[in-house]
C-alpha positions in Angstrom: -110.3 -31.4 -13.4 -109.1 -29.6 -10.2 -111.4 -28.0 -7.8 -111.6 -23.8 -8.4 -111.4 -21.7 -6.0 -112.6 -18.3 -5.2 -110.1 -15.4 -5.6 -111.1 -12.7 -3.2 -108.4 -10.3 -2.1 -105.2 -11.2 -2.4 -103.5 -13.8 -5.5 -103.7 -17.4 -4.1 -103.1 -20.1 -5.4 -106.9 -21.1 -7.5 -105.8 -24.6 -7.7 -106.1 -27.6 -5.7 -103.6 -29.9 -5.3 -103.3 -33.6 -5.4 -101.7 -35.0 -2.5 -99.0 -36.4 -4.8 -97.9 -32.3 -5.5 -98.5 -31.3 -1.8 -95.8 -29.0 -0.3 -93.9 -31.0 2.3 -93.2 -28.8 5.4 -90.7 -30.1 8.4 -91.1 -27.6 11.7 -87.8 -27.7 13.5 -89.0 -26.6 17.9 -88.6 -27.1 20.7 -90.8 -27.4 23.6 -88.8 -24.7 25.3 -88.2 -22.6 22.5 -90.0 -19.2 23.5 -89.4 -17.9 20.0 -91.6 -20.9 18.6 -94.1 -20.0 21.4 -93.9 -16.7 20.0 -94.5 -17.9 16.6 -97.7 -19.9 17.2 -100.0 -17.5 16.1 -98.5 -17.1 12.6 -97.8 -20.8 12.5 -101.5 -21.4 13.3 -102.5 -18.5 10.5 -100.5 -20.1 7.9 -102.3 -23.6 8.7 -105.9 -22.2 9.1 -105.1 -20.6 5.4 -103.3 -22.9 3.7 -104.0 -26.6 4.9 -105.6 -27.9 1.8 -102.2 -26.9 0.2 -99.6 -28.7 2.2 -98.6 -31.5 4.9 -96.5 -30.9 8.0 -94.6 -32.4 10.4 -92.6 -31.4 13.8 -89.1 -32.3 14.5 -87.9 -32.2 18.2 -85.0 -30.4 18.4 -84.1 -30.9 22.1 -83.2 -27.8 22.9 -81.8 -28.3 26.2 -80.7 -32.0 27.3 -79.6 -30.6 30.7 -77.8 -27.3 32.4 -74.6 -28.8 32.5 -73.8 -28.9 29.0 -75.9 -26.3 27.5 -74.7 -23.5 26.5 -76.5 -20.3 24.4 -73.8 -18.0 23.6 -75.6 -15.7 21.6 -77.4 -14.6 24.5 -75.2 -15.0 27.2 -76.9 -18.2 28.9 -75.4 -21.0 30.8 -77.7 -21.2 33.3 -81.7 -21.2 34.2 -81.8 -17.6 36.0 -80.3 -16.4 32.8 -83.2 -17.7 30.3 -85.5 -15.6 32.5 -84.7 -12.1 30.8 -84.7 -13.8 27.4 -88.3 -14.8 27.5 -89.0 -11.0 29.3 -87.5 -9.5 26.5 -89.3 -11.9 23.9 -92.6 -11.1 25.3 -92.1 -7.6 25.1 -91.3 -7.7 21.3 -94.0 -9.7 20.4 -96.8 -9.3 22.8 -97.4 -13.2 23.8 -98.0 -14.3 26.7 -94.8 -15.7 28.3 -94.5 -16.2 32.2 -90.6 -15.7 33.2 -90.6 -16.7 36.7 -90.6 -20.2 35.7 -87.0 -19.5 35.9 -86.7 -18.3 39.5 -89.5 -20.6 40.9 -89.1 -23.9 38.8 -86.9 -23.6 36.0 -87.0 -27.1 34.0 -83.8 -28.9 34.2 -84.2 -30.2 30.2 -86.7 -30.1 27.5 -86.1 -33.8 26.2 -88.7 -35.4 28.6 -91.5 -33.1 27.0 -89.7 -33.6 23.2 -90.0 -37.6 24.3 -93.6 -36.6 25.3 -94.4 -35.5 21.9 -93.4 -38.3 20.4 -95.1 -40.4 22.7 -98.1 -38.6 21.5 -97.5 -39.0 17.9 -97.7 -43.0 18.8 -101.6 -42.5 18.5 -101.6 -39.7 15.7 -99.8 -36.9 14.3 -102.7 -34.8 15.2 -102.1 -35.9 18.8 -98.6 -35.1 18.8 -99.4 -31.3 17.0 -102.2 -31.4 19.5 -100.0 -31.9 22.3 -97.1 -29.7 21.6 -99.3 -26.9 21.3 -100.6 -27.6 25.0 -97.0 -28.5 26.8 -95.8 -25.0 25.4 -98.8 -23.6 26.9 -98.4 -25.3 30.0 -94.8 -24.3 30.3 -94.7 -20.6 28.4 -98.4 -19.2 29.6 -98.8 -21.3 32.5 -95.8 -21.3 34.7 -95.7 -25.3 34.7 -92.3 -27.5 34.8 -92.5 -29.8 31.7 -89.7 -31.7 32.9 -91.6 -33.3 35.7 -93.7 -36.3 34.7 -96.6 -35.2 36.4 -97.4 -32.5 34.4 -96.4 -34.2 30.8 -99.5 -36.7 32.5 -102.1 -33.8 33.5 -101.3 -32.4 29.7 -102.2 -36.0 28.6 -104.9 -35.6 30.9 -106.3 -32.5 29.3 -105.8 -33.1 25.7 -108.2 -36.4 26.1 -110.7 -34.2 27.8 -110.3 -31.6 24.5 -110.1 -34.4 22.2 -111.6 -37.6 23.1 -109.9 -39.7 20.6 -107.0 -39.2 22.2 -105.9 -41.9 25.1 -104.3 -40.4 28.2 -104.3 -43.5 30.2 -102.2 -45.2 26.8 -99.9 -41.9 26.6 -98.7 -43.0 30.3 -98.0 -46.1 29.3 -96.1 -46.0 26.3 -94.2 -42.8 27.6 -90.8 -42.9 27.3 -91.0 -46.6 25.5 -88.5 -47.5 23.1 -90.1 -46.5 20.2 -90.8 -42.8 21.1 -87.1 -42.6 22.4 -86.2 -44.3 19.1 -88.2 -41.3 17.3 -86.5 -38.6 19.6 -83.4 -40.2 18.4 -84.2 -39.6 14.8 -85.2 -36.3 15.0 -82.5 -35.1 16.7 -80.4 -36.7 14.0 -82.1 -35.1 11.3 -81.5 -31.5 13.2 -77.7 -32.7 12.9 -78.2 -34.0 9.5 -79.7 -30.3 8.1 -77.3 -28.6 10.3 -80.6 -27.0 12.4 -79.0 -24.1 14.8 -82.1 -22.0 15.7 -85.8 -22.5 16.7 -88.2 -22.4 14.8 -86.5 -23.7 11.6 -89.1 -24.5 8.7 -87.9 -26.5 5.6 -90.8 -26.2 2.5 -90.3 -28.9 0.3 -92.0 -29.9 -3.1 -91.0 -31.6 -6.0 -87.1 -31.9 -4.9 -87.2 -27.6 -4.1 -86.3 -26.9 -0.8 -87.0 -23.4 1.0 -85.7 -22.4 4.6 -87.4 -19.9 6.8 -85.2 -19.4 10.4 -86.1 -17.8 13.4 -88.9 -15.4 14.4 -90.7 -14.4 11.0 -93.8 -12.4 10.4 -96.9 -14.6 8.8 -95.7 -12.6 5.0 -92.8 -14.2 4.8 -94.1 -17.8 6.1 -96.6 -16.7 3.0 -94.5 -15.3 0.1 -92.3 -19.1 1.0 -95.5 -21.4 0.7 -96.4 -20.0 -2.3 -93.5 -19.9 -4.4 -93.8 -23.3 -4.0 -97.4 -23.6 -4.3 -97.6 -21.2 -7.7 -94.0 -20.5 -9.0 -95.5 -18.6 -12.2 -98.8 -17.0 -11.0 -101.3 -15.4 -13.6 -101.7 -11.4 -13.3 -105.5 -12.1 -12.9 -107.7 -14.8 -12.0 -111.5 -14.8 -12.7 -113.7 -17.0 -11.4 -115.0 -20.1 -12.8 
């Protein structure tokens, strides 16, 4: 018999699943996406509230493979001074912490040596590779730090071991930028081609052959109101507990 849970204010779901009927999530980022940055904390909700209830995984959309042939024409930006007054203008809508000047006094000149990073990561554990994400936007978004330079994809290593000591920094520098976490860059950025991904942060939900797409900048609700459609299609008017 499943587990019962304890409904307290709100209707969710009373049942747990078996992995078998998980819901499937896929994150579409980007390490320089300042919208995802912006999304963390909602991202970070859903997960603290709803991890018994569904698996995820992040997809590196390499957001920027260099200045030359990127292009944002939505916001008018070809080039790094212009990204500056994006992520002003982000952190004034949404309060998070977001230093600009990275793109006056060391704008990165790609984000696919910190997506590669990620992946490299992932070679010890997904944890590692959520882990890690979560510090190289950090790094880049709170901290000021270039993430294209090697040194500082190494000090994040660096300080993820010291956070986590499962993780191996001295192995992440190593196996960086090895075949198989450029293969895995590879793959991701076909399946952003593949689901025709044009914005960060893109989440697919996923169970039982029902798929549901959440794009761009969304308040933790509607990230809600998603997983649970999946999660309890048909809920009951009241629960009581058991």
């Amino acid at each position: 018999m499943p587990t019962r849970l304890k409904l307290l204010k709100r209707s969710k779901p009373v049942d747990l699943v078996n992995d078998a009927d998980r819901v499937q999530v896929v994150y579409y980022t980007d390490p320089l996406c300042c919208w995802s940055w912006a999304f963390e904390e909602q991202w970070q909700r859903l997960i603290k509230e709803y991890s018994e209830f569904f698996d995820r995984t992040y997809c590196m959309g390499g957001l920027i493979p260099d200045w030359k042939t990127f292009s944002d024409p939505m916001n008018a930006i070809s080039r790094p001074l212009q990204m500056g007054p994006l992520w002003y203008e982000i952190q004034q809508l949404t309060s998070c912490e977001v230093n600009d000047n990275i793109w006056i006094d060391d704008p990165p000149s790609s984000s696919y040596p910190a997506c590669i990073a990620v992946k490299t990561a992932g070679l010890q554990s997904a944890a590692a590779a959520e882990r890690y994400l979560y510090l190289i936007r950090k790094a880049v978004m709170a901290e000021g730090r270039n993430i294209a330079r090697p040194e500082v994809l190494a000090e994040v290593a660096e300080q993820l071991s010291e956070l986590y000591p499962d993780f191996d920094a001295s192995l992440f520098k190593r196996q960086y930028n090895c075949q198989e976490a450029r293969d895995a860059f590879r793959n991701d950025l076909n399946q952003v081609k593949i689901h025709k991904i044009g914005r960060f942060p893109t989440l697919i939900f996923n169970k039982s052959g029902r798929g549901l797409m959440i794009t761009g900048f969304r308040p933790y609700d509607a990230l809600e109101k998603v997983l649970l459609q999946l999660i309890n299609p048909q809920p009951e008017k009241n629960y009581s507990e058991i």
